[in-house]
C-alpha positions in Angstrom: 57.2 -28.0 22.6 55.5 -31.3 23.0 51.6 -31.6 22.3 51.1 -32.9 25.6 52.9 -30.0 27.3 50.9 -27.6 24.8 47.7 -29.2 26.0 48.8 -28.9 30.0 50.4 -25.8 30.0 47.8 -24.0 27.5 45.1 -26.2 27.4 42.7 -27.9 24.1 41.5 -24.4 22.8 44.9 -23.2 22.7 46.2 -26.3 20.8 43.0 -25.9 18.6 43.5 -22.1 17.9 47.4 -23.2 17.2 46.1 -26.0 14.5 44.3 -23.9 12.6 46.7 -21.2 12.0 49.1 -24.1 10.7 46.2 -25.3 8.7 45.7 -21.6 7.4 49.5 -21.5 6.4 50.4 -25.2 4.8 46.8 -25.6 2.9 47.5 -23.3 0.4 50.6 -25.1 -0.8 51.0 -27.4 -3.1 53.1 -30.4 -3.9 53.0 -31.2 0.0 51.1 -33.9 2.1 49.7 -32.9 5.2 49.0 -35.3 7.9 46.3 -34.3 10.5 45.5 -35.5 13.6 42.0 -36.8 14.4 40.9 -33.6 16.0 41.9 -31.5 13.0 37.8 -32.3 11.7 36.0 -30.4 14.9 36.9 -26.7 13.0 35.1 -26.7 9.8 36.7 -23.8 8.6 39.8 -26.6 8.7 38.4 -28.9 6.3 37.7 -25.9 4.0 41.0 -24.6 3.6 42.6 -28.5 3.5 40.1 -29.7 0.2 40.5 -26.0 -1.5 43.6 -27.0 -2.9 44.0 -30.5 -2.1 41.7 -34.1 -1.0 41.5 -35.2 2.3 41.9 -39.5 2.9 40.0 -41.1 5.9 42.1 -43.8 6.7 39.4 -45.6 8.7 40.0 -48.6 11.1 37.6 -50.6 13.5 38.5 -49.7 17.2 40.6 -53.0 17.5 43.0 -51.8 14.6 42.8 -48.4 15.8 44.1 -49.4 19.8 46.7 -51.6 18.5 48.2 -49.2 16.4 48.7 -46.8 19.2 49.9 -48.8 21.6 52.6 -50.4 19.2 53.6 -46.9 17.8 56.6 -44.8 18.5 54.9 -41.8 19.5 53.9 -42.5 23.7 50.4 -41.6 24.8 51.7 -38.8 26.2 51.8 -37.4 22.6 48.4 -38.2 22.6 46.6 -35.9 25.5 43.1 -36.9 24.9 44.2 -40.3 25.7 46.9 -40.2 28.0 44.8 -40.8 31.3 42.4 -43.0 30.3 42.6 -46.5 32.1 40.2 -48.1 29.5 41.8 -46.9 26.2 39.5 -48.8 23.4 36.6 -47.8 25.5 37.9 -43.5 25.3 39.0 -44.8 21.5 35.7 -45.6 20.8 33.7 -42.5 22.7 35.9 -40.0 20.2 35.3 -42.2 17.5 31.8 -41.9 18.2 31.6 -38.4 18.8 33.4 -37.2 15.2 32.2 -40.1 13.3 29.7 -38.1 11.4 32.2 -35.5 10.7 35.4 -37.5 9.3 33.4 -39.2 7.0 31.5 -35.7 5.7 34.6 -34.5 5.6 36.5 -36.8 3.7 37.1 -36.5 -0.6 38.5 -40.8 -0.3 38.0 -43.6 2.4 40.4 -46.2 2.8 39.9 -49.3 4.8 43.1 -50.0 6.6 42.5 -52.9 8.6 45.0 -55.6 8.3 46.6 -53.4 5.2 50.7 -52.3 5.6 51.7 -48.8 5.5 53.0 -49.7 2.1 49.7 -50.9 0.8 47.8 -47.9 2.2 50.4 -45.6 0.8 49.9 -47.5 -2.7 46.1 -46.7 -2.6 46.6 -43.6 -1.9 49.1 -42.5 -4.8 46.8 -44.9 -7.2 43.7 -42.7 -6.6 45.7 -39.4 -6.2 47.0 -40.6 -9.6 43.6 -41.2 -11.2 42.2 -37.7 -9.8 45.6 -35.9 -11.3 45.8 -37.9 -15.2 46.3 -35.7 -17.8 44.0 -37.7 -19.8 
């Protein structure tokens, strides 16, 4: 089942209730990388679980960086529901943005600044810190 079918046959809370039982089951792994979506930040209990055994990276964008990496990626709106039906996308971009600001960045252990940055270079960061947090030395 498709997010977007999830979130119109079910509904948000459903989808919500659904992401925090996978949260619940993968955060107490280790060895693995978990990538969340944006709305993985409004359930506290969420974050809790993801930096008890691991560190959560903001990869934070301006709105311009953000919209243009939605619109050139694979995955359709209709993966993203929030989104889907909005006629002004950077304008509905930047209301959520606004609205969970406060909480991505409390809830983040490491920003990263992506803008202009390839998926290599943000990958590299990434390993480099995780590397310095994990030394033996």
């Amino acid at each position: 089942e498709t997010i977007d079918y999830i979130f119109d046959r079910y509904g948000e809370q459903y989808f919500r209730d659904l992401e925090v039982k996978v949260i619940k089951e993968f955060s107490s792994k280790k060895g693995i990388v978990i990538s969340t979506g944006g709305g993985v930040i409004l359930n506290f209990k969420n974050i809790e679980r993801l930096k008890r055994n691991g560190m959560i990276f903001l990869l934070d964008a301006n709105i311009d960086t953000i919209v243009s990496n939605i619109q050139s990626s694979n995955a359709s709106l209709e993966n993203r529901p929030l989104l889907k039906d909005s006629d002004y996308l950077d304008c509905r971009i930047k209301d959520i943005y606004k609205e969970r600001k406060k909480l991505y960045l409390s809830s983040a252990n490491y920003i990263i600044k992506v803008d202009k940055k390839t998926c290599e270079n943000i990958g590299n960061e990434i390993i480099y810190i995780y590397k310095q947090v994990n030394s033996c030395s």
